[in-house]
C-alpha positions, 0 to 999 in steps of 0.5 A: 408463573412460568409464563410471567418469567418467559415473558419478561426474558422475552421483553429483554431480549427485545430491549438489547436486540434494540440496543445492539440495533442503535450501536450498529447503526451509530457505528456505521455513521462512524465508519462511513465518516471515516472513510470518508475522511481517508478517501478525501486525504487520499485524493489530497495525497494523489494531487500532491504527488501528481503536482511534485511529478509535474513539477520534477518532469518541467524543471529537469535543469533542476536535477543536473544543476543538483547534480553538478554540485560537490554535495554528497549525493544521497540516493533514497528508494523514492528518488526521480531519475531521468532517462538521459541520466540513466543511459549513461549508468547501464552497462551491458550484461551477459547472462552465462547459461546454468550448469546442469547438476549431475543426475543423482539416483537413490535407491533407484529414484531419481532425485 
């Protein structure tokens, strides 16, 4: 009788070894999907970006005609500057040398 219940328990185990085989599998086909998907929007994402550069880099009469306007102008961290723009803004700075802290001795440790 104890052999009937080991071989039982034995089938089992084989049947959800199984199971756990064909919902691994499906979950690869699941993620190899999916990445798929995002490496595609990622390409998309990189053309797009390639294209708005381009575009900013061949029209820079653009930029100074939006710069001429009265408009407020509103600078965002992603904004495109031109060199020539920029060279105007720079201002010499002068790096002073730091101060040396006095030396502090505790119990006769340097600290």
């Amino acid at each position: 009788m104890a052999e009937f219940v080991l071989v039982i328990f034995g089938f089992i185990l084989l049947w959800r070894q199984r199971n756990i085989r064909q919902e691994f599998a499906e979950l690869e086909k699941r993620n190899a999907a999916r990445t798929d998907a995002l490496r595609r929007e990622l390409q998309e994402l990189r053309h797009k970006i390639d294209e708005a550069a381009a575009g900013l880099v061949a029209a820079p009469s653009v930029v100074t005609t939006l710069r001429a306007s009265p408009a407020p102008e509103l600078h965002h961290r992603a904004a495109v500057h031109l060199v020539d723009d920029m060279a105007s803004a720079a201002r010499p700075v002068t790096i002073l040398p730091a101060q040396s802290a006095p030396e502090r001795k505790i119990g006769g440790i340097d600290t």
